[in-house]
LODREN-605752 format. One record per atom (N, C-alpha, C): residue in three letters; z, y, x. Coordinates in steps of 0.05 Angstrom, whole numbers, plus 5000, padded with zeros to 4 digits. Example, Ala and Ser with C-alpha at 12.3 -4.5 7.8 and 13.67 -1.06 7.14 Angstrom:
REM LODREN-605752
ALA515648865264
ALA515649105246
ALA515649345264
SER514249555257
SER514349795273
SER515750015258
This chain:
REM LODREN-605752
UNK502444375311
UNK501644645302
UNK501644835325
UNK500344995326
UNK499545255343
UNK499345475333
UNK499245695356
UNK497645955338
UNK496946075357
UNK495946355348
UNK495646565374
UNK494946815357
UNK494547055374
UNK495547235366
UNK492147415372
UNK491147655355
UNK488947835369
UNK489148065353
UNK489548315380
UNK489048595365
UNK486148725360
UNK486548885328
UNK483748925329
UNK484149275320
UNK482749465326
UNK481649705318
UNK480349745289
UNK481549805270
UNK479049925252
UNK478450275252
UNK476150275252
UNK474850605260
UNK474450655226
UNK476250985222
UNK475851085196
UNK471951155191
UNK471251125174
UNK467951215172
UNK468451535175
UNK471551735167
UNK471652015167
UNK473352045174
UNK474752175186
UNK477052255194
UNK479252345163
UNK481352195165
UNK483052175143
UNK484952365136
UNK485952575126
UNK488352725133
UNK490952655108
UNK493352615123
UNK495652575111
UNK496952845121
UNK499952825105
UNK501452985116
UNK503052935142
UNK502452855155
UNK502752685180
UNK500452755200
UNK498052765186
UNK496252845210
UNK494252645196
UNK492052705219
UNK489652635224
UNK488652385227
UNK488352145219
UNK487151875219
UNK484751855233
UNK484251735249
UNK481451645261
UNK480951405265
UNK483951305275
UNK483550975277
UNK486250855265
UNK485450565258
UNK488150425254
UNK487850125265
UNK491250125274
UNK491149865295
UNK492549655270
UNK490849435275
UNK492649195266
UNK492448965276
UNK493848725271
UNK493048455290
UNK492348295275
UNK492148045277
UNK491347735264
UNK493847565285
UNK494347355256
UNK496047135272
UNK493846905261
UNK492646735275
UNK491246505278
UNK493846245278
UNK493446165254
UNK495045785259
UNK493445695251
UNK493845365272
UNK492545165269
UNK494544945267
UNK493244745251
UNK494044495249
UNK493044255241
UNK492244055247
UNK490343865234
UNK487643825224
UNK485844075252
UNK483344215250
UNK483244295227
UNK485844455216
UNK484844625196
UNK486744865198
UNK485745125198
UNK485545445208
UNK487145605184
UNK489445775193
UNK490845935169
UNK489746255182
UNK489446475165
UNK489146695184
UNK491146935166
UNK492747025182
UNK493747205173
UNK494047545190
UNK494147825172
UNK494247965183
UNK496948145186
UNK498148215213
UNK500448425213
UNK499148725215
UNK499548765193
UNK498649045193
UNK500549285192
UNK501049255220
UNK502049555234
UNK501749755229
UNK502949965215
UNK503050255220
UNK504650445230
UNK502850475259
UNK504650695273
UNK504750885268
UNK507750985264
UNK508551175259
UNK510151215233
UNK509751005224
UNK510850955195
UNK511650675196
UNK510750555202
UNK512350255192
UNK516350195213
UNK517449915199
UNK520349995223
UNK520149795237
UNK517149705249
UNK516449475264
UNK515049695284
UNK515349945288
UNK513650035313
UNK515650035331
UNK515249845341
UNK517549815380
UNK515049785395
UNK515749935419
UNK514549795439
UNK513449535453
UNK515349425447
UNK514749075445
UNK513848975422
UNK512749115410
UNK511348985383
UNK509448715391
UNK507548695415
UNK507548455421
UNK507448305432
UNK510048295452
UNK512148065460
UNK513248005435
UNK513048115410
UNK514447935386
UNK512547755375
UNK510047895371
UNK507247785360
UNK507547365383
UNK507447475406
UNK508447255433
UNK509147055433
UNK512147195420
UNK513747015418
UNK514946855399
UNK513547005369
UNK512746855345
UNK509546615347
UNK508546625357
UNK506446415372
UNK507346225389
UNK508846335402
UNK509646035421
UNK513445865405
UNK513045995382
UNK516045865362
UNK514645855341
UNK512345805328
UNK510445735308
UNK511845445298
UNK512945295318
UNK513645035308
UNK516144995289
UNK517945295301
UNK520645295276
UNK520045315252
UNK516545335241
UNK516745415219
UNK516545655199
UNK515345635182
UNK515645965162
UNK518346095158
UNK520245885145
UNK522445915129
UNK524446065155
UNK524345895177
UNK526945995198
UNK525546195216
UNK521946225215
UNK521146585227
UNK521846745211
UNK521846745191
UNK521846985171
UNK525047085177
UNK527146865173
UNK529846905180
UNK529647115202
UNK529247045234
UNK529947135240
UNK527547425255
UNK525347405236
UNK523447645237
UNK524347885220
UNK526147905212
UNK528048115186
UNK526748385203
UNK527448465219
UNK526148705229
UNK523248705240
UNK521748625228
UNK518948555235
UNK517048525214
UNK518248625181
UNK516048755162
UNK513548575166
UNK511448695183
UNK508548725185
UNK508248305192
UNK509648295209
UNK508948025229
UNK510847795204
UNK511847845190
UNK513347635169
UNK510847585144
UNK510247835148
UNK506647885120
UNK504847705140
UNK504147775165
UNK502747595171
UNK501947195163
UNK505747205172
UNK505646925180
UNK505146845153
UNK507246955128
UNK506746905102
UNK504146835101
UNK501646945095
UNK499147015102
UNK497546845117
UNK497446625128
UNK497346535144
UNK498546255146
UNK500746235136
UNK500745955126
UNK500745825102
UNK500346125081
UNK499646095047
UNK495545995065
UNK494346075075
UNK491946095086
UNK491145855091
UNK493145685105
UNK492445485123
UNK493645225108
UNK495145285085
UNK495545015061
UNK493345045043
UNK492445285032
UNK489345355010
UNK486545205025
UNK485545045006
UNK482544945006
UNK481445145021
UNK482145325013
UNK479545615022
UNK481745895032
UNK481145805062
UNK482746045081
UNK482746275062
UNK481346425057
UNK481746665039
UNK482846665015
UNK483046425003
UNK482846414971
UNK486546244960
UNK488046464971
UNK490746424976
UNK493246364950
UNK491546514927
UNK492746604901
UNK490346474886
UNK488646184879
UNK487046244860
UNK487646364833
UNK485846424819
UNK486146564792
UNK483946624777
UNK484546784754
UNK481546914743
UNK480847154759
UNK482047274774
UNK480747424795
UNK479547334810
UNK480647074832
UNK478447024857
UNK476246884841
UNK476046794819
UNK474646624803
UNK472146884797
UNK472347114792
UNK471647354800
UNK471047464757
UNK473047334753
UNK473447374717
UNK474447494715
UNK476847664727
UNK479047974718
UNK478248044742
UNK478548304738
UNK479248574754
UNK481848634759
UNK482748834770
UNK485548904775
UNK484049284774
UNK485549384755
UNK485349734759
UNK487149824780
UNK484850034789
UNK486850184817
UNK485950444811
UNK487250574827
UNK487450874824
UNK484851014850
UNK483051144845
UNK481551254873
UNK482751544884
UNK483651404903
UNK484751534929
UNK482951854941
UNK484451994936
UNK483552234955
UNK485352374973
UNK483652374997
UNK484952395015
UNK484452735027
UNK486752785039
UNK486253165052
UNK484053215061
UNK484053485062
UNK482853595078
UNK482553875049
UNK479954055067
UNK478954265052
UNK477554265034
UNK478754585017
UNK478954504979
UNK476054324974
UNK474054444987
UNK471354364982
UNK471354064978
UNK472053915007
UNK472753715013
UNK473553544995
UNK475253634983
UNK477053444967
UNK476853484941
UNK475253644930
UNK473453714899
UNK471053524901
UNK469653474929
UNK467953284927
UNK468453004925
UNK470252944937
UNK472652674932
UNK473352744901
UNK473952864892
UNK475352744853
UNK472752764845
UNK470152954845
UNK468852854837
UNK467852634837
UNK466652454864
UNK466152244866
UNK467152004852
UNK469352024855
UNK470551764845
UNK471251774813
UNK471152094793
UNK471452124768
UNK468151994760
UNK465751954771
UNK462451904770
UNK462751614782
UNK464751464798
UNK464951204794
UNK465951064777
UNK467351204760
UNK469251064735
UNK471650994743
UNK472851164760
UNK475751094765
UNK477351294736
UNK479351254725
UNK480751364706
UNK483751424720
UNK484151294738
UNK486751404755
UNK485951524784
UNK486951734784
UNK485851884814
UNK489051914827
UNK488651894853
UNK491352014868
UNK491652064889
UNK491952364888
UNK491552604913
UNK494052604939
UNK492752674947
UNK494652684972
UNK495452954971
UNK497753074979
UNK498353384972
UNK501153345005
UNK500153585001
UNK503153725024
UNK501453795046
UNK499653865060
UNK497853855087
UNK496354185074
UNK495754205057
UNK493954475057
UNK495654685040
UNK494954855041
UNK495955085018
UNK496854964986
UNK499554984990
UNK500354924951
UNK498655034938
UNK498555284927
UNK497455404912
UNK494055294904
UNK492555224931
UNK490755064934
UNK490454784916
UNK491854614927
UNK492954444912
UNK492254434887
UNK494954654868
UNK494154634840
UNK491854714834
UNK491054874838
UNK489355014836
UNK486154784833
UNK485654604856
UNK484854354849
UNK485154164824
UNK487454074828
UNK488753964799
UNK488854064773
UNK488554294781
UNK487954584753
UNK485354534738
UNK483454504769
UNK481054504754
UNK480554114740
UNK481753914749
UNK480553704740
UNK481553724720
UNK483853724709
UNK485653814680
UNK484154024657
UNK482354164667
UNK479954334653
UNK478654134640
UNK477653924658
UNK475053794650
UNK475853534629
UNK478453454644
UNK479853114639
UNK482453224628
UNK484053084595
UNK485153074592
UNK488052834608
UNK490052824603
UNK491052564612
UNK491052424604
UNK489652354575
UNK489052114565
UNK485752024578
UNK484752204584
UNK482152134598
UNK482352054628
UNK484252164642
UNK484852154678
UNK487552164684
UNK488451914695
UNK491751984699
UNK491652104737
UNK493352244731
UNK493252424758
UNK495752274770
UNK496052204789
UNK498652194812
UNK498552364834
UNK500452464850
UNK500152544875
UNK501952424883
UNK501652484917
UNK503252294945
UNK503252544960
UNK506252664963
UNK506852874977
UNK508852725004
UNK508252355011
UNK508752315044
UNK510352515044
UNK513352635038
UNK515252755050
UNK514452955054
UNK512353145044
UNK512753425050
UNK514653665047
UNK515553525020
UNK516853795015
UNK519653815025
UNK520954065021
UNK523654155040
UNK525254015009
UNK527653975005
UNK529553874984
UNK530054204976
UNK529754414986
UNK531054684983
UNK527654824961
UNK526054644961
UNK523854784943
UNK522754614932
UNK523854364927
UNK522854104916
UNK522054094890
UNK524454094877
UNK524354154841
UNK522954374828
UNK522854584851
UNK521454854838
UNK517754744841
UNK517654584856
UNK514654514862
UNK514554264832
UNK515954124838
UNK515453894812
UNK515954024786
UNK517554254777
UNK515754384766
UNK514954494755
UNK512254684772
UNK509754744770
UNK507154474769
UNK508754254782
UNK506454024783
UNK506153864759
UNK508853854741
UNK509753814713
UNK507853884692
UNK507154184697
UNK506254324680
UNK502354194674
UNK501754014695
UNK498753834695
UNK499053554684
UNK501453554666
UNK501253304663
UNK500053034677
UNK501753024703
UNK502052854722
UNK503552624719
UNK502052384724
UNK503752094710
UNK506052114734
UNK505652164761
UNK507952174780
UNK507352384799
UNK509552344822
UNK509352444852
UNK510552184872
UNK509452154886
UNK510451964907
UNK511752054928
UNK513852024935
UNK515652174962
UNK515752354957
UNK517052544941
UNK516452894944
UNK518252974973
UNK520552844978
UNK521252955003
UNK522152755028
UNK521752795055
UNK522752605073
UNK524352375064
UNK524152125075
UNK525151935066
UNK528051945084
UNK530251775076
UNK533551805088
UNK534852005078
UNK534252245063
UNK536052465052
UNK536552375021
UNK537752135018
UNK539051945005
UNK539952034977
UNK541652264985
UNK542952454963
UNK541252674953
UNK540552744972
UNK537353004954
UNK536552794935
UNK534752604943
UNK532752494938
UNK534552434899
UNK536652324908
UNK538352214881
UNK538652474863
UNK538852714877
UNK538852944854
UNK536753064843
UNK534452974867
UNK532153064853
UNK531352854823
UNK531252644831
UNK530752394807
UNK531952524782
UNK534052594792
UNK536352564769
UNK535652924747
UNK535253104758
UNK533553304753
UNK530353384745
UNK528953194759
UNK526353224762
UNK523953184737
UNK522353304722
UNK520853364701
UNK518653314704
UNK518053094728
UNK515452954732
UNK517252694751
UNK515652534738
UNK516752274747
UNK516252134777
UNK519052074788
UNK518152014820
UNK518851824831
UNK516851734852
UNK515951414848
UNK516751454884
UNK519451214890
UNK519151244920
UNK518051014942
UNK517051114958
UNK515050964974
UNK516451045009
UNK515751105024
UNK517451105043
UNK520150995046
UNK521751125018
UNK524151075020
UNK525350765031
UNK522850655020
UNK523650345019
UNK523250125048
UNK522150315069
UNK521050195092
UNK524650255106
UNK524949905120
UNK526449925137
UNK530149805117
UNK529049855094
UNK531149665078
UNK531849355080
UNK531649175089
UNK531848945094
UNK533248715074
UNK535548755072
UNK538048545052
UNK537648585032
UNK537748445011
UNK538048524976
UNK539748614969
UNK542648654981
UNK544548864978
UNK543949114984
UNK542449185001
UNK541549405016
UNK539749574992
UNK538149434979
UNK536049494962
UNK537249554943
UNK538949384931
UNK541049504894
UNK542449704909
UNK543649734928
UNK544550014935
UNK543150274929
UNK540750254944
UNK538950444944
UNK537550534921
UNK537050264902
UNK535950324880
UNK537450464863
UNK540050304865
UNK542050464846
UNK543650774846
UNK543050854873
UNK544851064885
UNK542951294874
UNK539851254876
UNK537051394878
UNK536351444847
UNK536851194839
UNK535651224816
UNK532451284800
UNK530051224815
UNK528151394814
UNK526351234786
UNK524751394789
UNK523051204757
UNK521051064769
UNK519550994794
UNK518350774805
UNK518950754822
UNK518250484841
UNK517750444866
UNK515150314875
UNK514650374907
UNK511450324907
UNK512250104929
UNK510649924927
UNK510649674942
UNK508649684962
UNK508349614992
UNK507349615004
UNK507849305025
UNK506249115015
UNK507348945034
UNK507548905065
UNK507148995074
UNK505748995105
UNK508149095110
UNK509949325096
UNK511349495108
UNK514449415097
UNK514649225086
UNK516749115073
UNK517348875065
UNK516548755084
UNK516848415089
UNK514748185073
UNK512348325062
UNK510448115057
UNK510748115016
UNK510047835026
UNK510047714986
UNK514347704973
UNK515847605006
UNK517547514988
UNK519847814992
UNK518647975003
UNK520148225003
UNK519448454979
UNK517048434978
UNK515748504946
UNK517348334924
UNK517048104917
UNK518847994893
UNK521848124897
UNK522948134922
UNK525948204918
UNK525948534906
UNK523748654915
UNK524348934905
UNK523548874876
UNK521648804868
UNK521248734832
UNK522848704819
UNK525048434832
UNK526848354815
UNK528448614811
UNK529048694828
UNK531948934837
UNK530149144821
UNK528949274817
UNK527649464804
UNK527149454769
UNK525849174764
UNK526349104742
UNK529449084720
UNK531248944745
UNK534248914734
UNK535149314720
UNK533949404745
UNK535149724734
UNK533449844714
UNK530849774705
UNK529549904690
UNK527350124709
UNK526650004732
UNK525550104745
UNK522050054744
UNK519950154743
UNK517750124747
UNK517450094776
UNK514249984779
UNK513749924804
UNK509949924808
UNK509149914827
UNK506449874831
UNK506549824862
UNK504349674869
UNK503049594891
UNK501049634900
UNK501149724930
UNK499449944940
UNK498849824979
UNK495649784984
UNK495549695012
UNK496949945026
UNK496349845052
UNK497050045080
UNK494850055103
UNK493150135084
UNK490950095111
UNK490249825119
UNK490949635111
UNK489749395122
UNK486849365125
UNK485549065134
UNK482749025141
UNK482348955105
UNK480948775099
UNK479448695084
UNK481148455078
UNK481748425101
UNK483548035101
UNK487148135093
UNK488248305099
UNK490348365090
UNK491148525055
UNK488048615049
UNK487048705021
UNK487948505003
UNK485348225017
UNK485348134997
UNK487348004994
UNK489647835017
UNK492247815001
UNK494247974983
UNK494248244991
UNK495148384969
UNK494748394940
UNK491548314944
UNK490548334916
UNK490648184899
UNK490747914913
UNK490747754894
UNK494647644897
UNK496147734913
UNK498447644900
UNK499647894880
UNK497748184875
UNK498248314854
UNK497448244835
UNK495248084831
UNK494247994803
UNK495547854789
UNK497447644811
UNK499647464803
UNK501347544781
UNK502247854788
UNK503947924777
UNK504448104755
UNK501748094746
UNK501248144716
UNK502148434714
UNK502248654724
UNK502548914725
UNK500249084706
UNK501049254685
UNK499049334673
UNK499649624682
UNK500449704703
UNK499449954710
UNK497150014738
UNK495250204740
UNK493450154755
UNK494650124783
UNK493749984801
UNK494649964833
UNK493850024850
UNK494550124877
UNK494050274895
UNK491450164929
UNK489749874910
UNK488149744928
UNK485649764933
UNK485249994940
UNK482450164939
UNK481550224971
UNK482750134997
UNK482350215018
UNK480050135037
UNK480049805032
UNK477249755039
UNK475249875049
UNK474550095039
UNK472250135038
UNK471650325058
UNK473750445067
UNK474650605087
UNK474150585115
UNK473350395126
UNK473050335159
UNK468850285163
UNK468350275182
UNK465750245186
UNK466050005205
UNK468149825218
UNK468349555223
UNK469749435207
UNK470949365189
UNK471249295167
UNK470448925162
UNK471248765153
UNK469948455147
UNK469048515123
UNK466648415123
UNK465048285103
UNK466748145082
UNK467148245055
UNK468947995032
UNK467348025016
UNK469047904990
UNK468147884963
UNK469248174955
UNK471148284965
UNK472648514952
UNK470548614943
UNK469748764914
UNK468749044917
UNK470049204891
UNK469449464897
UNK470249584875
UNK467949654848
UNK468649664827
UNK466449734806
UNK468049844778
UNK467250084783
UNK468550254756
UNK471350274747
UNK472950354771
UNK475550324773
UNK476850094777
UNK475549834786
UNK476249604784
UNK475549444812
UNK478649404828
UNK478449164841
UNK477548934843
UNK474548734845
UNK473748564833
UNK473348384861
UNK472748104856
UNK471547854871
UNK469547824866
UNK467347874882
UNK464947744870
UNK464947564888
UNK463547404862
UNK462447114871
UNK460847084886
UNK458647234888
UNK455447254909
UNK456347324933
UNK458647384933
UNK459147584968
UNK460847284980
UNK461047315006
UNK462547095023
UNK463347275040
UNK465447135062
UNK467747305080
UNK465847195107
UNK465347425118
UNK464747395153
UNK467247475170
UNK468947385174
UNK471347375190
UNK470647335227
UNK469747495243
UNK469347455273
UNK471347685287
UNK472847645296
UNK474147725321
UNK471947835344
């Protein structure tokens, strides 16, 4: 067995705004195994600035997981614990390279292209205009779950947006979420959630910096719109670590991100642990290519989740691979007619 390692660029088609800033590009890699002229491909999908795999030597690890390909999945993953993104890879990659069909990792009635998976359409910052043209769009695609990005422009703005889709769409017609990425201060938190309450909002994601452990646990424990944490969870590692957190926090979801939290078998450990407390959950990419999508997607289908999910990104890059992914009327789908152009 072998492997090797290649970084690739995806260019946003628009410039993206978080509360973090400005998106233009995103870096991620490919791990290539081979064995027995037959090809696994998997993707580490890095995010700088956010993920707890951004070291400097990010790849002298990529390196030196290629040239120790031979220890195996079971004893890289061991000792890849701080390496999130590159443990999703290999996962990825050698689920890839045992499947009939490199892509086709999870068959099912999805890749079979018979279910859908519901997701939520993503809107992303920028100005009011901007982002009225975004909920429209995607309310005239048939998405029924929308979810805004908030914390980067004027609050008042904000609702004021959300004011008006709540005019048009009841919440039984449009479930609203927002992703306030740590904006807010813990000293104006609850007074914001709510006013955001008052839109009948299915959640908020991160309302404040992730690590302020005890805020975060009083806001849950107070809070009149339900909050779903996502950052919080990057950089947790042990399953002790995780019932800690879950338990100390208390929150009413958590958002899964594999790339950023150890792949497929770091996702099941948060399920279980989330489930045991009465915790909800959903699963949500990170910017990946098309090839890191579609493993998400289809090991979310696996898991039988009937709330909509967060795998709508795709569509986002203008280098991008060629898949079956597409979206149609709020719905993550496989088509059958489409095939994967995978070139480096």
């Amino acid at each position: 067995m072998k492997a090797s390692y290649q970084k690739y660029i995806l260019d946003f088609k628009q410039a993206s705004g978080t509360s973090r800033g400005v998106l233009k590009q995103k870096e991620t890699w490919f791990i290539i195994v081979e064995a027995q002229g037959e090809q696994g491909v998997g993707e580490c999908g890095i995010f700088r600035g956010l993920s707890a795999d951004d070291v400097p030597n990010y790849e002298d690890i990529l390196k030196w997981t290629c040239a120790n390909i031979h220890l195996g999945l079971d004893s890289l993953l061991e000792k890849l614990t701080a390496f999130p993104s590159i443990q999703f890879g290999l996962e990825m990659a050698f689920k890839s390279l045992e499947s009939d069909n490199v892509f086709k990792l999870f068959p099912s009635e999805f890749t079979d292209g018979q279910q859908g998976i519901a997701i939520n359409g993503l809107i992303w910052m920028g100005d009011a205009s901007f982002m009225k043209e975004q909920i429209q769009s995607k309310i005239e695609a048939g998405f029924t779950c929308i979810k805004m990005k908030i914390g980067a422009i004027d609050f008042q703005t904000e609702i004021d947006l959300l004011k008006s889709i709540r005019k048009e769409f009841s919440a039984k017609d449009i479930e609203l979420r927002v992703d306030a990425n740590g904006a807010f201060l813990p000293s104006e938190a609850l007074e914001k959630l709510k006013i955001l309450s008052d839109l009948n909002l299915h959640s908020i994601e991160q309302p404040i910096r992730q690590g302020q452990i005890n805020d975060m646990a009083q806001l849950c424990a107070e809070t009149p719109l339900p909050i779903a944490l996502d950052e919080e969870l990057i950089g947790v590692f042990s399953e002790e670590n995780k019932q800690t957190l879950l338990e100390t926090i208390k929150p009413q979801y958590i958002i899964l991100k594999p790339s950023l939290i150890g792949g497929f078998r770091g996702s099941n450990q948060w399920i279980k642990t989330a489930e045991n407390l009465n915790i909800g959950w959903w699963i949500t990419s990170a910017l990946e290519s098309n090839v890191g999508l579609n493993a998400i997607a289809q090991y979310t289908y696996m898991k039988n989740s009937e709330l909509p999910q967060g795998l709508g990104t795709g569509g986002l890059f203008t280098n991008n691979f060629e898949s079956p992914l597409q979206v149609e009327n709020g719905y993550l789908k496989y088509s059958k007619t489409s095939n994967w152009n995978f070139n480096l």
